[in-house]
NUROMI-289808 format. One record per residue (C-alpha): x, y, z. Coordinates in steps of 0.1 Angstrom, whole numbers, plus 5000, padded with zeros to 4 digits. Each point is the difference from the previous one (the first is absolute). Layout:
XYZ;...
// end
This chain:
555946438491;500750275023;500850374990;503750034985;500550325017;502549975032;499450125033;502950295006;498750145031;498949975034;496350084990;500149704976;499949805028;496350055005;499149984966;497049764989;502049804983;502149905030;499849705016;500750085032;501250375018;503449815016;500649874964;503750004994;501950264967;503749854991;501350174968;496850154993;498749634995;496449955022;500249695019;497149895022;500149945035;498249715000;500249625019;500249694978;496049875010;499150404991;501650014965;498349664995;496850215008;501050264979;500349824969;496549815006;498450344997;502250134972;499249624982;495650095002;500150334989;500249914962;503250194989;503449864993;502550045030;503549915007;502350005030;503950055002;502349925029;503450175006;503049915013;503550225002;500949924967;496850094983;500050345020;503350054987;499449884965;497050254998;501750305009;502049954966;497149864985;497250234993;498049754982;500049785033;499350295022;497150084984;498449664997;501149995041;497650305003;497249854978;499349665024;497749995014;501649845032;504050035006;501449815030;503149915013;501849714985;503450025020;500650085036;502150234990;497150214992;498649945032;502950105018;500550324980;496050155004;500749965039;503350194996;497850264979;497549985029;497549874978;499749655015;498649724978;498049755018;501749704984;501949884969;497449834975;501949794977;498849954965;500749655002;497549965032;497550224987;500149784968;499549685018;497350195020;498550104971;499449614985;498549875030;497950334996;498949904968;499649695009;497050095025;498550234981;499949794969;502750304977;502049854976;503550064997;502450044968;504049935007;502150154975;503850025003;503349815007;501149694985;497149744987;501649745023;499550225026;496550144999;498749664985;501449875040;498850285018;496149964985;500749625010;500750105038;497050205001;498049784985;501049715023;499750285030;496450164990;498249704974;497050295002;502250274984;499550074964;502450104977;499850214972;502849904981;503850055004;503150074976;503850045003;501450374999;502349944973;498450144965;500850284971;498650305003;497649944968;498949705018;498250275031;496950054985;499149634993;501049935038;497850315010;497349844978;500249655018;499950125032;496750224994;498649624984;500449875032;497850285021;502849975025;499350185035;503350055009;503250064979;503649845017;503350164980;503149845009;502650194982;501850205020;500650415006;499250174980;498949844974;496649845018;498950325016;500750144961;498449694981;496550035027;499850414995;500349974964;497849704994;497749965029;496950134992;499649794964;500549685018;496950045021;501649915032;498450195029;503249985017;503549954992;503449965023;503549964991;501549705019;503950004992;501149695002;497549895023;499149674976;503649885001;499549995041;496449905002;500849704980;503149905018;502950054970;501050315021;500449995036;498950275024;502050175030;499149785027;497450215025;501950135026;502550134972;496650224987;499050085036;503850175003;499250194964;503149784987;498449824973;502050164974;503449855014;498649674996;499150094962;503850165001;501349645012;498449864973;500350204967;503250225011;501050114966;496550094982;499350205036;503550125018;499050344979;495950025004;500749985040;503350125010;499950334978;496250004996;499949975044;502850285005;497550234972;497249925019;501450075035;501550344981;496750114986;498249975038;502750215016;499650244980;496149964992;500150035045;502350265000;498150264977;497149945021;501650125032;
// end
């Protein structure tokens, strides 16, 4: 895991821990300007190196949330890769003239990630959402790569007392690579704290990624994510659990990057 200190000026930028010198700073939160096939690349590196390793992605909400949260913010600063989750984000580092190359979703870079697995012979752990749901999305994957081998999966609903018997069984099963479907913050909190005892050489939170992997949830149709308009189509469908997380959460978001642009002026 990467340094928990955060980069607060322009000399940062060119600091060894840096992934790249047109990396982009929003809310003092360090995301890497990288494409989807070089964050893939990335992670293979970061999976042979023998250490435990973990990768968050952001959207406006969680940029938000982690200006209030401190906790957040700090596990933000620990990853050891950050990318842009929303197009939102994307649109706001070009406004900030620090121009992302492209969004990388953590649901793409978590199907990415299997078929990685899958040729290099890693085994995966999926731990989160509902058991009906993770139980189908190991059956897609397993119908999609017969080769892949998995670890071991659970559902994300448990007592506290029950975390260190979950941490136990996922260190039994030498997983490679750690899934965590449980939603912000509480899967970038559950993989800082617990990471390192499960053995995983690398770990990513996937939201609710197993919910559209295995077809209970439907994504935005494509040219709705091409337009950065994937949350309206989440809007449409869950109104009242997310009328709040995107409507205020968007007009905070748009509020913190005029400001964040105009102290830079």
């Amino acid at each position: 895991m990467n340094s928990p200190d955060s980069p607060d000026s322009p000399d940062s930028l060119d600091s060894p821990d840096s992934l790249g010198s047109q990396d982009c700073f929003l809310a003092g939160i360090h995301i890497h300007n990288l494409t989807q096939q070089e964050t893939i690349d990335k992670i293979g590196k970061l999976i042979t190196d023998g250490d435990a390793h973990f990768m968050a992605v952001v959207n406006a909400a969680k940029i938000v949330a982690a200006t209030k949260d401190s906790e957040l913010r700090d596990i933000l600063q620990r990853a050891d890769i950050v990318t842009a989750d929303g197009m939102s984000v994307v649109w706001a580092s070009r406004y900030l003239r620090q121009p992302l190359k492209e969004r990388v979703t953590g649901i793409d870079t978590f199907a990415r990630l299997v078929a990685y697995a899958t040729e290099r012979n890693l085994s995966v752990y999926f731990f989160g959402a509902r058991q009906e749901s993770v139980a189908e999305v190991v059956r897609v994957f397993q119908l999609q790569y017969p080769n892949l081998r998995i670890a071991g999966y659970r559902n994300g609903y448990f007592a506290e007392a029950e975390t260190n018997a979950i941490v136990a069984e996922i260190k039994r099963s030498n997983a490679d690579l750690l899934f965590v479907a449980m939603g912000s913050p509480a899967q970038e909190r559950w993989i800082a704290d617990n990471l390192k005892a499960t053995g995983a050489k690398f770990a990513l939170g996937v939201g609710g990624s197993f919910d559209h992997l295995s077809g209970r949830v439907r994504r935005a149709p494509r040219w709705l994510q091409r337009l950065g308009l994937e949350w309206l189509h989440r809007l449409a469908l869950e109104p009242r659990r997310l009328w709040r997380r995107y409507l205020i959460g968007n007009t905070a978001f748009i509020r913190l990057i005029l400001k964040e642009g105009k102290s830079k002026k």
